[in-house]
VEXMARLO-766296 format. One line per field, with one value per residue: residue number from 1; z, y, x of N, C-alpha, C in turn. Coordinates in Angstrom, 1 decimal. Layout:
<rs>
pos = (NUM:...) .
n_Z = (Z:...) .
n_Y = (Y:...) .
n_X = (X:...) .
ca_Z = (Z:...) .
ca_Y = (Y:...) .
ca_X = (X:...) .
c_Z = (Z:...) .
c_Y = (Y:...) .
c_X = (X:...) .
</rs>
This chain:
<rs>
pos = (1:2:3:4:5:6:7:8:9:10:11:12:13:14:15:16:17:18:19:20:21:22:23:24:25:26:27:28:29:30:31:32:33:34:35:36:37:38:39:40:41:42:43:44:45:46:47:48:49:50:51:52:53:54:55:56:57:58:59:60:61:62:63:64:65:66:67:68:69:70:71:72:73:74:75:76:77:78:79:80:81:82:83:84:85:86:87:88:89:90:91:92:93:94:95:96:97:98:99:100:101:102:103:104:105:106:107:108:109:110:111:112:113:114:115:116:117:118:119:120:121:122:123:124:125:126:127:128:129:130:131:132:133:134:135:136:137:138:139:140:141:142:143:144:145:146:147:148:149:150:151:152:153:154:155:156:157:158:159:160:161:162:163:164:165:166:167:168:169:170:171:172:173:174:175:176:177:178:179:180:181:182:183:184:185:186:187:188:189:190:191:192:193:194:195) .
n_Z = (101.6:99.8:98.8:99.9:100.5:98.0:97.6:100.1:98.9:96.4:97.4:98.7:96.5:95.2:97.1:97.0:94.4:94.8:96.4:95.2:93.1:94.5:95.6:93.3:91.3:93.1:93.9:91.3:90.6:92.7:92.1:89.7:90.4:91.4:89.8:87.6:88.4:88.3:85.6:84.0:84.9:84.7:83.7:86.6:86.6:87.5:88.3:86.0:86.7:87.7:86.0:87.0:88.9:88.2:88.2:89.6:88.0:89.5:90.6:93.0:95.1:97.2:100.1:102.6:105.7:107.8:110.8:111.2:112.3:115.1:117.5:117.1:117.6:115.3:114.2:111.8:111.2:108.7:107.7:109.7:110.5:111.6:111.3:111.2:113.1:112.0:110.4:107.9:104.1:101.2:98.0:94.8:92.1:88.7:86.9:82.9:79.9:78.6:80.8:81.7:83.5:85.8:89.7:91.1:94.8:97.0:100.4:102.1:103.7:107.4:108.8:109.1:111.8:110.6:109.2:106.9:104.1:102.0:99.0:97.0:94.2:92.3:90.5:88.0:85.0:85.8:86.6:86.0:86.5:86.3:86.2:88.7:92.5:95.8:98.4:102.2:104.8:107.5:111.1:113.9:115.9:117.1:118.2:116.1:113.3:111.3:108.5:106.2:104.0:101.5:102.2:102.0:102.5:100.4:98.3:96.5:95.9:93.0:91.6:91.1:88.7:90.4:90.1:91.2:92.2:90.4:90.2:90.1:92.3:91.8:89.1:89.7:88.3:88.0:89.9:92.3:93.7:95.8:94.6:96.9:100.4:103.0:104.7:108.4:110.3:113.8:115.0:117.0:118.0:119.4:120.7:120.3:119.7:122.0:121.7) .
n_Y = (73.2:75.3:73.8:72.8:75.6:76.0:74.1:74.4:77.2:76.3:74.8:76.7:77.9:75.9:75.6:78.0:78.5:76.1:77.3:79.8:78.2:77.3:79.0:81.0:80.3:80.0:82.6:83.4:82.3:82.7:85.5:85.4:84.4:86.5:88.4:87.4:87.6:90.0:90.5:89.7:91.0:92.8:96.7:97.8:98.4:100.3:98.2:97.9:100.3:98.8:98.6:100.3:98.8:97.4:99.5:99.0:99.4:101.4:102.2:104.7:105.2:107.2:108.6:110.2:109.4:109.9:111.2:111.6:114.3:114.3:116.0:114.9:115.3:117.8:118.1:119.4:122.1:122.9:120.5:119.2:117.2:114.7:113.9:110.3:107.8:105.2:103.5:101.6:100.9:99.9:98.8:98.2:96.8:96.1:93.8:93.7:91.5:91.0:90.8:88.2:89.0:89.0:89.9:92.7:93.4:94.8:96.3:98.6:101.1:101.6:104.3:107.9:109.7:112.1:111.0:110.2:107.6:105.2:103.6:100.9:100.2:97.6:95.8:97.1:97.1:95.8:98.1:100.4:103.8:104.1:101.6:101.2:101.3:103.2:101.9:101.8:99.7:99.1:99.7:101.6:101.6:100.8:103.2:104.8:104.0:103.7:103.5:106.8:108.4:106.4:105.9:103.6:100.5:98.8:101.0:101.7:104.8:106.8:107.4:109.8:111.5:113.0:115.9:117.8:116.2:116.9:116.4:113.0:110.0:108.0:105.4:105.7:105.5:107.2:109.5:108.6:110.1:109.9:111.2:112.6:112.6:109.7:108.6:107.2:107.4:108.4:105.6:106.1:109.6:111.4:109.3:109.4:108.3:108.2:109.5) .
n_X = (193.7:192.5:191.2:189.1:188.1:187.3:185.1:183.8:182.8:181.7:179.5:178.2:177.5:176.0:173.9:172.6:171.8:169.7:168.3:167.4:166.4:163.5:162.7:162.1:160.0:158.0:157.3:157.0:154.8:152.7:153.0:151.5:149.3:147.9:148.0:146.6:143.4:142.9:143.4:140.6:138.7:136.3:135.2:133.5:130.0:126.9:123.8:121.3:118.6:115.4:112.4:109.1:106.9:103.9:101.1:97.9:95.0:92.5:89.0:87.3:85.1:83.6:82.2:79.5:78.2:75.1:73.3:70.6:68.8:70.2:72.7:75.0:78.5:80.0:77.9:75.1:73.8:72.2:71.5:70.6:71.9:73.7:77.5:78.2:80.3:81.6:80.0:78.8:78.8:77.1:78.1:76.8:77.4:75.5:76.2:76.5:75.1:77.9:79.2:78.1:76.3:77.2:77.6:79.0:79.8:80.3:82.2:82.0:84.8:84.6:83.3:84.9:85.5:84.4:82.3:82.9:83.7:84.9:85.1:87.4:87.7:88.6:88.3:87.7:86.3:83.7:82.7:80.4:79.0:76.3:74.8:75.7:75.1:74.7:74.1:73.0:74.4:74.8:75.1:76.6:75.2:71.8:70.3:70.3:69.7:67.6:66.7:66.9:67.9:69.4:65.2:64.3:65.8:66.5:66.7:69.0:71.6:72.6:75.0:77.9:80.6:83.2:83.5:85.5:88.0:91.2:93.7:94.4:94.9:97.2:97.0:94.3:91.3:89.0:86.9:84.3:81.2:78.1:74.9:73.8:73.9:74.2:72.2:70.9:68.3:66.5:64.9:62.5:61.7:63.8:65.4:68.5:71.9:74.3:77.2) .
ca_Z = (102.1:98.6:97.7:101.3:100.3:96.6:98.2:100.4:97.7:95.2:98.2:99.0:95.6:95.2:98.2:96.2:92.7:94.5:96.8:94.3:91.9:95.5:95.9:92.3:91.2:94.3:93.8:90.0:90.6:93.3:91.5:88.7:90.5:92.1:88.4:86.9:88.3:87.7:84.0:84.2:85.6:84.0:84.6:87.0:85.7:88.4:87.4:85.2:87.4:87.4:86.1:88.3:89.3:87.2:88.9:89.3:87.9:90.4:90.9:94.0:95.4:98.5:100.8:103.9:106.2:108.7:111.1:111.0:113.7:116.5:117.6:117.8:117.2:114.4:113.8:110.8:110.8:107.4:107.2:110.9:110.8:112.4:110.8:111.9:112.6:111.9:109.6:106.6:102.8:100.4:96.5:94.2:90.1:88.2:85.1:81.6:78.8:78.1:82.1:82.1:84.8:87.2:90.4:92.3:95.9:98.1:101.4:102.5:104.8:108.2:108.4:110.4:112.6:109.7:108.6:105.5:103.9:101.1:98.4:95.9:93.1:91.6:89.4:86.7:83.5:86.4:87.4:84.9:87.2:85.5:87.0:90.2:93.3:96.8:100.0:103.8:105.1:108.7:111.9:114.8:116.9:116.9:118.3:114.8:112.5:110.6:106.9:106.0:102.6:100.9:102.9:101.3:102.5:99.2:97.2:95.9:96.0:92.3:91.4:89.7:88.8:91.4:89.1:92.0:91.8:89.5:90.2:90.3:92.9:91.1:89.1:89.7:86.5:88.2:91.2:92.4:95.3:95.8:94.6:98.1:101.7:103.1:106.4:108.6:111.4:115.2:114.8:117.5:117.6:120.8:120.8:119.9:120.3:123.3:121.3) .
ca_Y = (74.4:75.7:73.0:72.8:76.6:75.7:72.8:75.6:78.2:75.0:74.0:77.6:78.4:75.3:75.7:79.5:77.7:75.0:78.1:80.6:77.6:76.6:80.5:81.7:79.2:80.2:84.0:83.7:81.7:83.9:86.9:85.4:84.6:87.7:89.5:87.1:87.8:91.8:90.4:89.1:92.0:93.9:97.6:97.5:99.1:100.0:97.7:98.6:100.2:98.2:99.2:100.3:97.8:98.0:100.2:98.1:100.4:101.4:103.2:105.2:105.9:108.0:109.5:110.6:108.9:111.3:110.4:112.8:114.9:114.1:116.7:115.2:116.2:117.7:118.1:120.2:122.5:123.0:119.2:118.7:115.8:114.5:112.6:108.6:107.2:103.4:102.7:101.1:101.4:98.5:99.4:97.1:97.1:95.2:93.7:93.1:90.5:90.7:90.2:87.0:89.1:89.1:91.4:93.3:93.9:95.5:97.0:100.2:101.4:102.3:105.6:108.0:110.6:112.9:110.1:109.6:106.2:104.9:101.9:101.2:99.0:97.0:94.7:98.1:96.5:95.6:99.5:101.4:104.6:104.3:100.5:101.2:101.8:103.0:101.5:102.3:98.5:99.0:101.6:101.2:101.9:100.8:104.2:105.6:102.5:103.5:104.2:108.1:108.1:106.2:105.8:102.3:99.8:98.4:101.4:102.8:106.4:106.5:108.1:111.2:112.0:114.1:116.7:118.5:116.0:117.4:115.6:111.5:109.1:107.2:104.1:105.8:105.8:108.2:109.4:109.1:110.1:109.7:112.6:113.2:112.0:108.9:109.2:107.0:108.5:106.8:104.7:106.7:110.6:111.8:108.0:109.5:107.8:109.5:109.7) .
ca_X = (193.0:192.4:190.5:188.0:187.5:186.6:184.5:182.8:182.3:180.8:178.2:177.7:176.7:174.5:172.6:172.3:171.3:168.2:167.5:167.1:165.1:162.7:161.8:161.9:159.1:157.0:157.0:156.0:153.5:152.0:152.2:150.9:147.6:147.2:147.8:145.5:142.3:142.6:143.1:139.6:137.6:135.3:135.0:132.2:128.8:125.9:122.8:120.1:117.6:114.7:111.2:108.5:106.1:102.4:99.6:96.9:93.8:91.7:87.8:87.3:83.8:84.0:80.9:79.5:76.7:74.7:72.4:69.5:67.9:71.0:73.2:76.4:79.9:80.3:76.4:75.5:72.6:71.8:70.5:69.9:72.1:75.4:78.4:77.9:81.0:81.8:78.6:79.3:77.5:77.3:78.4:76.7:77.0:75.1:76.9:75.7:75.5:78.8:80.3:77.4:74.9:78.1:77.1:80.1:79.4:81.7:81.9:82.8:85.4:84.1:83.5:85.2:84.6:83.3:81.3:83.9:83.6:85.8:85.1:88.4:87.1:90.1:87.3:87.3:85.3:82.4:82.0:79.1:78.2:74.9:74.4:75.9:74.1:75.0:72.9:72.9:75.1:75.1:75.0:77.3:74.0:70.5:69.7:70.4:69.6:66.4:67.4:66.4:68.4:67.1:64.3:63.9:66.9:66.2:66.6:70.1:72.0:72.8:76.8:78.1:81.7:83.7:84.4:86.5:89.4:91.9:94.8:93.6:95.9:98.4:96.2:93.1:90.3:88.0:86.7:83.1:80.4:76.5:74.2:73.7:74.8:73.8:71.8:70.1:67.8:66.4:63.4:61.4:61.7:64.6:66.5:69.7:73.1:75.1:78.0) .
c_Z = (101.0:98.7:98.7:100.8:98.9:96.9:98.6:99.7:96.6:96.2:98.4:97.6:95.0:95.9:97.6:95.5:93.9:95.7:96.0:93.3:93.0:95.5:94.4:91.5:92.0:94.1:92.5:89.8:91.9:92.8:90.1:89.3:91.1:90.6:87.6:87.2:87.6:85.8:83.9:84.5:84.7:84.4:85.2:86.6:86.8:87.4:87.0:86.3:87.0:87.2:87.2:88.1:88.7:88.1:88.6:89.3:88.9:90.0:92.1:94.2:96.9:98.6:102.1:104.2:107.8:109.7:111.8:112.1:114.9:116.9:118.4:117.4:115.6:113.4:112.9:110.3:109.9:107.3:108.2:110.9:111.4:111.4:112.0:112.0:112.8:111.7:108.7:105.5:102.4:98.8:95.8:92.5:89.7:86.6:83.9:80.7:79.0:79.4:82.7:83.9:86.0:88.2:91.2:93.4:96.7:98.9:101.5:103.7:105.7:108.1:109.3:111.0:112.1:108.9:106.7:105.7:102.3:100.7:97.3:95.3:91.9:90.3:88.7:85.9:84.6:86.6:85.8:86.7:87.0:86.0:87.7:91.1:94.9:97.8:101.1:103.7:106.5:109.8:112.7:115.9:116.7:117.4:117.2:113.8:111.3:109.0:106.5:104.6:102.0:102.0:103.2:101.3:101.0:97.3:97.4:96.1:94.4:92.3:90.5:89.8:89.5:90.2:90.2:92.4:90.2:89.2:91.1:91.1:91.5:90.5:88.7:88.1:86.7:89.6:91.5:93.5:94.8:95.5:96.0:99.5:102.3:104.3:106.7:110.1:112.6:114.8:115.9:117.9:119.6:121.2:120.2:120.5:121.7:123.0:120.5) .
c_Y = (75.1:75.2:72.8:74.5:76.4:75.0:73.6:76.6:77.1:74.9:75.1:78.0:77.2:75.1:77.1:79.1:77.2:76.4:79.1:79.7:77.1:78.0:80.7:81.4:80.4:81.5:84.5:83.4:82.7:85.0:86.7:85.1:85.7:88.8:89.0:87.7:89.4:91.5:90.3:90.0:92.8:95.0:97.6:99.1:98.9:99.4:98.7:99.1:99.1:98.6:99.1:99.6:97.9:98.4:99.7:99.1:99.9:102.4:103.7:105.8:106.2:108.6:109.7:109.9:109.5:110.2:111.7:113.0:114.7:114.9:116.0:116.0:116.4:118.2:119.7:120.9:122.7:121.4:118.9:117.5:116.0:113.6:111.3:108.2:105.4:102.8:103.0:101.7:100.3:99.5:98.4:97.5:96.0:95.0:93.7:91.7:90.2:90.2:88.6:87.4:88.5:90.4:91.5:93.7:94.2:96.5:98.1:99.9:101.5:103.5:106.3:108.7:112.0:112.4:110.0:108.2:106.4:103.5:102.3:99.9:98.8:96.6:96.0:97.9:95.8:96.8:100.7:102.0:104.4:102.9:100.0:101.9:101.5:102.6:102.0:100.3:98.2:100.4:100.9:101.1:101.2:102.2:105.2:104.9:102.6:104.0:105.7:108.4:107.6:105.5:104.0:101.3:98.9:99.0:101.9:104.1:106.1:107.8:109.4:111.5:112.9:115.0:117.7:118.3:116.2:116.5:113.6:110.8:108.4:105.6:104.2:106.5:106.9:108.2:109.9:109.1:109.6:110.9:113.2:112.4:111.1:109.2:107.9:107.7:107.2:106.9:105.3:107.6:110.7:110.9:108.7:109.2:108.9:109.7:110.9) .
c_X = (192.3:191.3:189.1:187.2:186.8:185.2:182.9:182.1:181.2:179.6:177.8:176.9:175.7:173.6:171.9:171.1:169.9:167.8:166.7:165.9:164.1:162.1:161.0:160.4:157.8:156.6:156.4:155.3:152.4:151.7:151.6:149.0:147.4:147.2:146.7:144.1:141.5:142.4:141.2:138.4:137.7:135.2:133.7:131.0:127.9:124.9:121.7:119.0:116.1:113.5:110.1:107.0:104.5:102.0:98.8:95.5:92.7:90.3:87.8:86.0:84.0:82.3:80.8:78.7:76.7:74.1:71.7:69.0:69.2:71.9:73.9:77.5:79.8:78.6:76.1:73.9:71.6:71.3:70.2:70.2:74.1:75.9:78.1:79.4:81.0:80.6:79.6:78.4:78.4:77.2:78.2:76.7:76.3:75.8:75.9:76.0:76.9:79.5:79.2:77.0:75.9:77.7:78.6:79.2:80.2:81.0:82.7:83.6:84.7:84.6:84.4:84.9:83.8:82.2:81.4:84.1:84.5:85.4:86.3:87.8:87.8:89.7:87.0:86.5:84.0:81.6:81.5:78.6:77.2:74.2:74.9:75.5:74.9:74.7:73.3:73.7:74.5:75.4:75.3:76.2:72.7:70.0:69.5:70.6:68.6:67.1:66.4:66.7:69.1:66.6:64.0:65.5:67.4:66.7:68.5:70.5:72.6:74.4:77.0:79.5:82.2:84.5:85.6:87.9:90.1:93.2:94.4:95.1:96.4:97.4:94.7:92.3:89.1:87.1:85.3:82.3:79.1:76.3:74.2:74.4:73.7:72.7:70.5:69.4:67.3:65.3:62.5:62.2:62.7:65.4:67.7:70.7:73.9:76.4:78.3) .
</rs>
């Protein structure tokens, strides 16, 4: 009886022993990967912000185009003309020697109901105020189609720095209009648009 309990006690403590060496194993190895990776880690750092993206230099020529003698909306007694809207103007420079007698031509915005037009002129080293020239493009109407200024589809509105912007958009190298406001008038006297 002794020796059955010895027997028992000996089996009970080796089933102990290969239980104890089947877990012990298993749990240090687990907590060893879950301690490793913390080894490993960096305190985290937000990223560098990133710089802000180039401003691609811009010109800005801005104007108005009327249309003489018509009393629409907006019609402006002092010149006896109305804002046009949705006529265009053509912005042409002429290069020199050095750009090899390259011409810029660019269209204007349509205009809009104050007969505000807008050209942005990205091509910078093409734009000399001094040999750039504004034209008449287009008129949403034939009843208000004839060119009045300039008179001459042919001829130019020559440029003058907007000295009244103070603060230039973001990019922009200078901001400029026509000496005067565009206008074309109707080709026979009382044809005025019904707009």
């Amino acid at each position: 009886m002794a020796s059955s309990k010895t027997s028992s006690a000996a089996m009970a403590a080796l089933v102990a022993a290969i239980f104890l060496a089947a877990v012990l194993p298993c749990r240090a190895s687990s907590l060893a990967t879950v301690d490793e990776p913390a080894k490993y880690n960096k305190p985290s750092t937000a990223p560098a912000p990133s710089p802000p993206p180039p401003v691609q230099p811009v010109i800005v020529v801005q104007g108005v185009i009327y249309c003489k003698s018509c009393r629409l909306r907006g019609y402006n007694s002092g010149m006896d003309a109305s804002p046009l809207p949705n006529a265009t103007a053509s912005l042409v420079c002429y290069g020199d020697e050095e750009s090899k007698y390259r011409v810029l031509n660019q269209t204007s915005t349509a205009t809009d109901k104050n007969g505000y037009f807008l050209v942005m002129v990205y091509d910078v080293d093409m734009f000399d105020r001094h040999s750039c020239r504004l034209y008449l493009r287009s008129s949403p109407t034939r009843l208000c189609a004839k060119p009045f200024i300039p008179s001459n589809a042919k001829l130019g509105l020559t440029l003058v720095r907007d000295q009244s912007t103070t603060v230039l958009p973001r990019g922009a190298r200078g901001v400029f209009h026509a000496k005067t406001a565009l206008m074309y008038a109707p080709a026979t006297a009382g044809k005025c648009p019904p707009y």
